[in-house]
KEVO-377401 format. One line per 3 residues: number of its first residue (from 1); for each residue x, z, y of C-alpha. Coordinates in steps of 0.001 Angstrom, whole numbers, plus 500000, padded with zeros to 6 digits. Example, Ala and Ser with C-alpha at 12.3 -4.5 7.8 and 13.67 -1.06 7.14 Angstrom:
<recs>
1 = 512300 507800 495500 | 513670 507140 498940;
</recs>
This chain:
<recs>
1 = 494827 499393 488097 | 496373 495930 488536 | 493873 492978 489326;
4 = 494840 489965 487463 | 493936 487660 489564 | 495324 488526 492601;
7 = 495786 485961 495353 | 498459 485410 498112 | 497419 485149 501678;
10 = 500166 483961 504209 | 500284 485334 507514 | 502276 484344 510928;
13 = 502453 486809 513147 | 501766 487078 517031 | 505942 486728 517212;
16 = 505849 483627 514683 | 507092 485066 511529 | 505508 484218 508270;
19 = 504741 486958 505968 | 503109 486392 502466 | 500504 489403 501359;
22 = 499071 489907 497753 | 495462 490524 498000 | 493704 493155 496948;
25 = 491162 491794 494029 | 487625 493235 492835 | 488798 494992 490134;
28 = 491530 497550 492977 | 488637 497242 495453 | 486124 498513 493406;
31 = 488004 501715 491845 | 489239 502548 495354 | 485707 502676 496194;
34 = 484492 504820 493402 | 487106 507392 494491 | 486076 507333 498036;
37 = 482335 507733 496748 | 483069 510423 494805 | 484396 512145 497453;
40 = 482246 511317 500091 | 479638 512974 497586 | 481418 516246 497078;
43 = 481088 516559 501121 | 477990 515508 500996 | 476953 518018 498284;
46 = 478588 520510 500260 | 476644 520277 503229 | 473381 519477 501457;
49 = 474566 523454 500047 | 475250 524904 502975 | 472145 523771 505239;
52 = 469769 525183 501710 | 471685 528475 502844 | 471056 528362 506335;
55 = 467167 527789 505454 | 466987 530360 502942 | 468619 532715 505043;
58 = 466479 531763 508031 | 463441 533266 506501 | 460224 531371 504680;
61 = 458298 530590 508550 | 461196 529312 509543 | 462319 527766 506509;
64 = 459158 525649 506028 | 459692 524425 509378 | 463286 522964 509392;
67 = 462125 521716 505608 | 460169 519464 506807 | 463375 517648 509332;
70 = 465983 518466 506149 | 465411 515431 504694 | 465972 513200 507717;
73 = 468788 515500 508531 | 470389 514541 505256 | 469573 511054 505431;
76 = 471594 510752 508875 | 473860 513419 507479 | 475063 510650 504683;
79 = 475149 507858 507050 | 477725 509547 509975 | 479872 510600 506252;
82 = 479662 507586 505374 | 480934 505362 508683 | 483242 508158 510047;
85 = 484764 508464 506787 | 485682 504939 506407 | 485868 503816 510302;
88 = 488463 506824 510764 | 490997 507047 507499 | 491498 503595 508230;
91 = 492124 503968 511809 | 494612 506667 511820 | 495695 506361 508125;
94 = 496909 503365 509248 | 494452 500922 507346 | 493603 503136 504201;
97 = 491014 505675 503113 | 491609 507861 500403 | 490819 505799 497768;
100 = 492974 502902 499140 | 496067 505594 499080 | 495439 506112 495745;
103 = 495046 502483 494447 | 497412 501127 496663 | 495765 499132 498812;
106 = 495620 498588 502951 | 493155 496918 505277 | 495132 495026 508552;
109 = 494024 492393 510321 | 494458 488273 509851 | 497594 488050 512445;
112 = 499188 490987 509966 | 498740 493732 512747 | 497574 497332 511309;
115 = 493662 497639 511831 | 492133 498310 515514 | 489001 501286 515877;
118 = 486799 497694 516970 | 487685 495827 513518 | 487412 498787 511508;
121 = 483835 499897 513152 | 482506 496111 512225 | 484011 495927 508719;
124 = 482291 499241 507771 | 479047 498041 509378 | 479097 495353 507305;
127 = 478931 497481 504348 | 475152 497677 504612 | 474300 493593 504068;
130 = 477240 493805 501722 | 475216 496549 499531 | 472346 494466 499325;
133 = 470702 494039 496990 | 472385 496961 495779 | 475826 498467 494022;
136 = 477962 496219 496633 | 476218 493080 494570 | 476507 490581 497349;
139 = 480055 491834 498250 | 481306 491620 495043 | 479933 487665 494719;
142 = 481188 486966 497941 | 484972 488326 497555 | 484759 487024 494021;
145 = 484714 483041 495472 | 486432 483715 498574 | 489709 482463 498765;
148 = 491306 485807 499940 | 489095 488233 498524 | 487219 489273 501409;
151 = 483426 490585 501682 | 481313 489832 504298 | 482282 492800 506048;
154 = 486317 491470 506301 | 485170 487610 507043 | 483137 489124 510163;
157 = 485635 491624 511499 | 489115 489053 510642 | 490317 491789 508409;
160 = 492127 491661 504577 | 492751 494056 502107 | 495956 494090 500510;
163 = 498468 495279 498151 | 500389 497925 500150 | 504144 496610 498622;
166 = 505861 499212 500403 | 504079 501935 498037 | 505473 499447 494979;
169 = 509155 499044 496593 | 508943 503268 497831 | 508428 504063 493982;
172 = 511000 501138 492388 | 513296 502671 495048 | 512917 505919 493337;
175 = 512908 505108 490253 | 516735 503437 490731 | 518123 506555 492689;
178 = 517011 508836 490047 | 519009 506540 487490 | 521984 505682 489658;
181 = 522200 509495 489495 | 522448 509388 485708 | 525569 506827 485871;
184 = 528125 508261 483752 | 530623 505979 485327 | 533341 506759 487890;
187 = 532171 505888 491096 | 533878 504126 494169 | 534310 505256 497415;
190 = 533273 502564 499638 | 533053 502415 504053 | 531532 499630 505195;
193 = 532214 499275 509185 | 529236 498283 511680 | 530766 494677 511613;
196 = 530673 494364 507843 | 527121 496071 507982 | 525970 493096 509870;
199 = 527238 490336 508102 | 524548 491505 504985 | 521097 489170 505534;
202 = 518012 489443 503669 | 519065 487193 501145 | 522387 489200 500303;
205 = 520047 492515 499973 | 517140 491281 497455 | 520056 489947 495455;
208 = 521909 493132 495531 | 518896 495155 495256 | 517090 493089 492310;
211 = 520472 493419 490396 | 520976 497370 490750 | 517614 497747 490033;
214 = 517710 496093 486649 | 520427 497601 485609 | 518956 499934 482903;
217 = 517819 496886 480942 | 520748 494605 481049 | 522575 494586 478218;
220 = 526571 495287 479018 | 527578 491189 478431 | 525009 490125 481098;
223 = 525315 493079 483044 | 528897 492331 483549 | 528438 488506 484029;
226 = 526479 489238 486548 | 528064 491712 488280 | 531036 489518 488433;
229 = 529574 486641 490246 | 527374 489053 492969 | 530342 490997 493545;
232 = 532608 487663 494429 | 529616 486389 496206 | 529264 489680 498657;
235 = 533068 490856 498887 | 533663 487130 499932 | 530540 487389 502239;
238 = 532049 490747 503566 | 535388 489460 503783 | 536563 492520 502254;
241 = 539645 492667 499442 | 539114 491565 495523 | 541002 494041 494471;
244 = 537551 496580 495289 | 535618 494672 492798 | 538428 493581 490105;
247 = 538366 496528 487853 | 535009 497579 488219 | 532424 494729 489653;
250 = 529473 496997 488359 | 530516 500306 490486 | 531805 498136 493633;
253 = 527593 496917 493642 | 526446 500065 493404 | 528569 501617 496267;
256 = 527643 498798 498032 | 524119 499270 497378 | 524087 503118 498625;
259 = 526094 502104 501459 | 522605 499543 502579 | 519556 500804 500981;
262 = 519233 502928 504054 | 519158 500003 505985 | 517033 497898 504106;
265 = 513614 497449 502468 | 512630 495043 500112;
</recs>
């Protein structure tokens, strides 16, 4: 599910470098959470089961005895499922629960450092003012009108939820080795030394990467325009010889893009 009205948050770093984050919206936020409740209730329910064993197997003396603590049992029962759950997945899942796996989504703190045990404990605690009056209703108003989409919970504990790119990038990454393995074409056989390795910047590798990875919809004209001018634009940058690029400017970028991808992420 893709929130429409996503917002960027920018982000500098304890060592100074600016990183721009889509944040997660209501609409991600709120199915993530579903998921998470629905499986915080089938452990729930499965407890709840097993503890109506234990009393029925106990005996009826003994079974209207512990009845009368079951419920308080339960009641702190639900509330330990409910902050371990959340306090640990995003402590050693490294700022997601289940549900945020599945949606996408990442909790780390302002600076862009992964969530601390501290942060994640106050966020979570947070939960129960952001519940009131209840169904998350003063959450949801509050990371409605805030800027960055945070509830009370990540405005107390300097936290943000987030599109996790890297799940985005992982499966366009995929998604363009699985087709570069369709090419029909002949391929090239291409080396790049350490020295040529490093003369590739960021820049170079989004415009080498965005090309290959739009390659299934360009039609052959553009496809071969374009390929023309990347390929003199990197070979030059490479300083390595024309004549690797003349016949075939299409194959030279994709050699050259097996030859980084290892390297680099988007």
């Amino acid at each position: 599910m893709n929130d429409s009205f996503n917002r960027a948050a920018d982000i500098v770093t304890p060592e100074h470098v600016r990183l721009q984050f889509r944040t997660a919206g209501l609409g991600s936020r709120t199915a993530a959470q579903l998921i998470d409740v629905l499986l915080l209730s089938l452990l729930f329910g499965a407890a709840a089961l097993l503890i109506g064993l234990a009393f029925a197997a106990s005996g009826a003396g003994m079974a209207s005895v512990l009845g009368e603590y079951a419920v308080a049992f339960l009641v702190l029962l639900g509330f330990a499922l409910i902050g371990g759950y959340f306090v640990l997945t995003e402590v050693y899942m490294s700022g997601q629960s289940y549900g945020k796996r599945w949606m996408g989504l990442r909790v780390v703190q302002e600076n862009g450092q992964p969530v601390t045990f501290l942060s994640s404990v106050i966020r979570n605690f947070f939960r129960l003012i952001d519940f009131l009056p209840s169904f998350y209703f003063l959450g949801a108003i509050w990371m409605f009108l805030h800027p960055q989409d945070k509830r009370l919970g990540d405005l107390a504990a300097g936290t943000l939820v987030v599109r996790d790119l890297r799940a985005d990038q992982l499966a366009q990454r995929q998604r363009t080795e699985k087709w570069l393995r369709q090419w029909k074409q002949p391929r090239l056989q291409l080396e790049l030394a350490e020295a040529e390795r490093r003369r590739v910047d960021r820049e170079d590798w989004l415009l080498l990467a965005s090309f290959v990875e739009r390659l299934p919809t360009l039609g052959p004209m553009k496809r071969d325009e374009l390929a023309w001018q990347i390929a003199q634009r990197l070979a030059a940058k490479l300083e390595l010889d024309p004549q690797l690029y003349a016949r075939g400017p299409v194959a030279f970028l994709i050699a050259l893009y097996e030859q980084l991808s290892e390297e680099w992420t988007l």
